[in-house]
N, C-alpha and C positions, 0 to 999 in steps of 0.2 A: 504494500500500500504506500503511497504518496500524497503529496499535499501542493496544492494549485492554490498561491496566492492570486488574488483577483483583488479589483477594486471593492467587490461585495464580500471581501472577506476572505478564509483560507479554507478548503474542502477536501476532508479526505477522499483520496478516490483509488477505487483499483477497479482491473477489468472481471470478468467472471466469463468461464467460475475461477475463482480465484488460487492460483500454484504457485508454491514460493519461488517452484523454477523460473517462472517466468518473469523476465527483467523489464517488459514492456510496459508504459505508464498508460494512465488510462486515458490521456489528452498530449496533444505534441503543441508545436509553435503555431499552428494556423486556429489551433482553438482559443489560444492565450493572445495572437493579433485581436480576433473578433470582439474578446472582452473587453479590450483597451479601447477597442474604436468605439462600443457601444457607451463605453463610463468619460469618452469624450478627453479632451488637453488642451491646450492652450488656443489650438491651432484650430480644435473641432469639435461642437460644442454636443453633448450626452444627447444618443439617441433618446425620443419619448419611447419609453418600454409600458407608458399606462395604459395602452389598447391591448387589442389581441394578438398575442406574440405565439410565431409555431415556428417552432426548428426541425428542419425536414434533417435526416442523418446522422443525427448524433451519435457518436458511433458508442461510447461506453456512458455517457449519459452527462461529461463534465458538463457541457452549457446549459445544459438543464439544471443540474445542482445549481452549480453557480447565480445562476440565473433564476431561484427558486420563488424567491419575493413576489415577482410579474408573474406567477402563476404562467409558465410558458406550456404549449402543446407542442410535445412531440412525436415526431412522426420517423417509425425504423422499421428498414424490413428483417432486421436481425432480432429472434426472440434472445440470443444471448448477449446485446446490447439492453435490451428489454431489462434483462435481470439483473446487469450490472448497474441498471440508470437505477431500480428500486433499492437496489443494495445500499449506493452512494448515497441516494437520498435519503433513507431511514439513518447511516452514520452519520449525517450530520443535520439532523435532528429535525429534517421532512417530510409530514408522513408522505406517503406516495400516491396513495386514494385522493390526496389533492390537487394532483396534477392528471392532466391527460395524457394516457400515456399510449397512442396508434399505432396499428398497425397501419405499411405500407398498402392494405388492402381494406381497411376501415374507409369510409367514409369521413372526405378531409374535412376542415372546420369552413360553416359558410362564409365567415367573412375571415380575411387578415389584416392584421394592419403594420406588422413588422413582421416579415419572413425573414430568415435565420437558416441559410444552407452550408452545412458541410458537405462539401464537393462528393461524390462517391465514387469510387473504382468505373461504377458503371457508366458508362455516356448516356445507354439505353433508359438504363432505373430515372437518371436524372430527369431524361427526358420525359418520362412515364408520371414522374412526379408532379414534374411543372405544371402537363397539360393536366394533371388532377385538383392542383393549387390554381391555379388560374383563373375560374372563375369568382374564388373569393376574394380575389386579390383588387385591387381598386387604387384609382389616380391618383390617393396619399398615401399608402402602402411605401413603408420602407423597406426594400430588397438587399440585402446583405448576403454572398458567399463568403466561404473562405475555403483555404485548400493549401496544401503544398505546391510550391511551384512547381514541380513536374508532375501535379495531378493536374494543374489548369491550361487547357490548351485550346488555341485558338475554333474549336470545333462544340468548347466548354461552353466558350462566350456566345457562341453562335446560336446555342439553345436558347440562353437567356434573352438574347436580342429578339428571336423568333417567334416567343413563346409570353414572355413579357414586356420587354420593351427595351429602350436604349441602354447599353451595357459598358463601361468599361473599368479598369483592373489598377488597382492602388501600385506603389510603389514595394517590392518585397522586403522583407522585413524576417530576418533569420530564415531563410528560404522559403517565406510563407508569403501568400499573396493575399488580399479582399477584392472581390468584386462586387461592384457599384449598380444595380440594376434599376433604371426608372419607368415603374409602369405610365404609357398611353394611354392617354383618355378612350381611346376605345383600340387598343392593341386585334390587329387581326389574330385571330385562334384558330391554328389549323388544328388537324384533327387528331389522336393521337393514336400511332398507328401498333399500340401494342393491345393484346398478343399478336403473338405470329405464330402462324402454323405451317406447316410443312410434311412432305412425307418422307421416309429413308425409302433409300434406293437396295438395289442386293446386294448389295456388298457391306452391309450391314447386318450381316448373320442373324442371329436368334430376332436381331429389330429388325428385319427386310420387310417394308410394306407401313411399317408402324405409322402412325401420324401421330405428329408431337406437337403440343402447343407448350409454345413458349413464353411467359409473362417477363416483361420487362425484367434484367438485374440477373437474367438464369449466364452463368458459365456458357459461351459461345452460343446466344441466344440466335443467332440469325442460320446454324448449322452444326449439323450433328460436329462434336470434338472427335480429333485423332484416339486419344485416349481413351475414350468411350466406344466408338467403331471397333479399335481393336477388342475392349473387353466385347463388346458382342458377339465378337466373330469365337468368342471361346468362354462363352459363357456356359453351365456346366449343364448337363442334361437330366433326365429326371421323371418321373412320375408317381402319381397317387397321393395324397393329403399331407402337406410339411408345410411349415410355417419358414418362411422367407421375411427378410427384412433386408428391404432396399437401404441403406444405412447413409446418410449424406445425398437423398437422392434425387437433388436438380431435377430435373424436368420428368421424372421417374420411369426412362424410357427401359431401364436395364427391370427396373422392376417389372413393370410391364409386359416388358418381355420372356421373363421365369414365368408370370402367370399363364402367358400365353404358348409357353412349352410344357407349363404344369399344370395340364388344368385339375380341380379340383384343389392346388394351392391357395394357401391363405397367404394374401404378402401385407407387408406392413412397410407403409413407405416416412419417413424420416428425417426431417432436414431441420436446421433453423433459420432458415430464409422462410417469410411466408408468400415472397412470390414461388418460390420453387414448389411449396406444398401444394399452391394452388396449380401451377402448371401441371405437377404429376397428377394429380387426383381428375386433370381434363386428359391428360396423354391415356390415364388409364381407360375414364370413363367412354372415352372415343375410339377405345379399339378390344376392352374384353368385353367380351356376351355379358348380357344382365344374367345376376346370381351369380357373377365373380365375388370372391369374399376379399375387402382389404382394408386397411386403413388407415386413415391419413394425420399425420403428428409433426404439428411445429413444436421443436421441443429441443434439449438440450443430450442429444445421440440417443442411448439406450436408456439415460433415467427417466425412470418411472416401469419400464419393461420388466417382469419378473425373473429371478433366476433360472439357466435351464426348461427357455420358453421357447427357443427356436434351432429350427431344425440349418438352415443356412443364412449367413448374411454376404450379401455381397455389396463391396464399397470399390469406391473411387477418390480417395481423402482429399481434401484439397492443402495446400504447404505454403498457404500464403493467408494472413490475416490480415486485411485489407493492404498495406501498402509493401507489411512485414511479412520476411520469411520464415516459417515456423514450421516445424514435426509436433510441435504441442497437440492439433486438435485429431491430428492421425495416432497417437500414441494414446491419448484418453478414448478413439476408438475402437483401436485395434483390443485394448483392456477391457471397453465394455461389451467391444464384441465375444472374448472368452466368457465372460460374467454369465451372458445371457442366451450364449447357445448349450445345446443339450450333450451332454457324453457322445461323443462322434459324431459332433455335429461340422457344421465346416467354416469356416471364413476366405472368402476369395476376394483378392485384394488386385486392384489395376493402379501402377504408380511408373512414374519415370524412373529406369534406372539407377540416376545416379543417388536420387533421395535414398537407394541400402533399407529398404523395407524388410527385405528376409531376414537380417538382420537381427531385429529388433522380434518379429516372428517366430523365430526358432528361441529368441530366448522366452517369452512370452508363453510360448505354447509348447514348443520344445520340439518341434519340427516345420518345418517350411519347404515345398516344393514348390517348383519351379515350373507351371504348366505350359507357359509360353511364352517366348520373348522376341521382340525385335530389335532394332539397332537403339527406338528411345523408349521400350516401354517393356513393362513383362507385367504377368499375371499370374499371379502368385497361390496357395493356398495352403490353409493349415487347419490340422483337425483338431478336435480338444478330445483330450483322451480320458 
């Protein structure tokens, strides 16, 4: 845990769930720009924070704490941003019931009058967002980004100019940038073109024919990934009633696809994005027969799952937390994956080579094979004995 001096005072804060391994704080320098510029200097006189304030992205919840007084609405599609924002605000002594705390997939607030974005990875989510903020948004509405400089890029601003109105980018400041956005009295509103659907082609093994919809913010949301092609093309085969858990599972096509090799399977599909939960639960809905059994959890991996409850889990980890590289949330999977499959049950793992996943496999489980691999990727699998 750490501590973010602000003008509003000093807030403990850490991310969740919370590992002493990990060294990463819960807010960097483009979140501590946005606070300086909101409590104003010589030069720039404190944003009005008395209206309705929503901060779209917040990634572990600091601007929200910080910002607790103004009762701000946030809006994340990460349910373990969700957990960290309530964490931080019950340590420093707010209850969390007082604030609104959205999903990406909630219904956004009707009016704004201070928007408050942290940049996202995504261009897409951003996009997806704006056109959903947009209509509350109105001619005195203050628009505030912030982001790291190599998160803000000329395609960044382009959304904001598009979507609300005249845009441009403060001066950096510890390699962090703000952007300036002024809504138009009547900004054109094009239309906002997520989801997207699609279908796999054959060479997409066990997903050959699938159609996938994909919500704003999914992992290579405009086409199937490499990573994911090859898991399907050797995803494991099977028949008769096992409980499958699609684990991390983006657009839930790999799940989707056990179902539709097992029929009679029960799969449980898994993410903490809740665009991706909603993408799988439409990828499912759109291609197995009714009286498919499955279901759907934004949630933090396998908690809440019982011990010894699933017969396979098949993942795809992802090794990056938002800007950072990390094995943190593949390692609390791979762990919850042994927890919660059954005596010879399986875990089948799709990673890039060089991330050494068998590795960490064989100690874990105590064996690891090697089902198939190519020049950047293998697929992995381990039994629990």
């Amino acid at each position: 845990m750490n501590r973010l001096t602000t003008p509003w005072g000093v807030s403990a804060l850490a991310r969740f769930p919370e590992d002493p391994r990990d060294t990463l704080r819960a807010w960097d320098a483009a979140d501590e720009y946005l606070l300086r510029h909101l409590a104003g200097s010589d030069d720039v006189p404190p944003t009005d924070l008395s209206g309705d304030v929503v901060v779209l992205g917040d990634r572990w919840g600091a601007l929200v704490t910080a910002l607790a007084a103004h009762r701000p609405v946030q809006i994340t599609d990460s349910y373990l941003g969700h957990r960290a924002t309530r964490a931080n605000l019950a340590r420093n002594g707010v209850d969390p019931g007082t604030l609104g705390l959205l999903s990406t997939r909630d219904t956004p607030p009707a009016r704004v009058d201070v928007l408050l974005v942290r940049v996202p990875k995504s261009l897409a989510l951003l996009e997806d967002q704006l056109h959903r903020l947009a209509p509350g948004v109105h001619e005195g509405t203050v628009v505030i980004g912030t982001g790291m400089v190599k998160e803000i890029h000329t395609s960044t601003l382009r959304l904001f100019e598009r979507i609300i109105g005249p845009t441009r980018t403060s001066l950096a400041e510890k390699k962090a940038r703000l952007i300036f956005c002024t809504p138009g009295a009547a900004p054109e509103r094009t239309t906002d073109p997520w989801p997207l659907t699609y279908t796999l082609d054959g060479d997409a093994g066990a997903g050959s024919g699938i159609t996938v919809t994909n919500h704003a913010g999914i992992f290579c949301a405009e086409r199937l990934d490499i990573g994911t092609r090859f898991f399907l093309q050797h995803l494991p085969g099977g028949a008769g009633p096992a409980r499958v858990l699609d684990l991390g599972c983006g657009n839930g096509v790999v799940g989707t696809a056990a179902a539709l090799a097992r029929p009679g399977a029960e799969v449980l599909f898994v993410d903490e994005s809740y665009q991706a939960v909603a993408s799988a639960e439409a990828t499912y809905r759109a291609n197995v027969p009714a009286g498919g059994r499955a279901e759907f959890t934004v949630g933090d991996g396998t908690a809440g799952l019982p011990a010894a409850s699933v017969d396979l889990v098949l993942n795809n980890p992802p090794f990056h937390s938002h800007q950072a590289t990390t094995d943190a949330t593949a390692r609390r999977m791979f762990a919850g994956a042994r927890e919660v499959l059954r005596p010879g049950g399986e875990l089948w793992v799709v990673g890039n080579r060089h991330l050494g996943y068998h590795l960490r496999l064989r100690r874990l489980f105590g064996n690891c094979d090697v089902v198939a691999s190519d020049p950047k990727f293998v697929v992995l699998r381990s039994v629990k004995k």
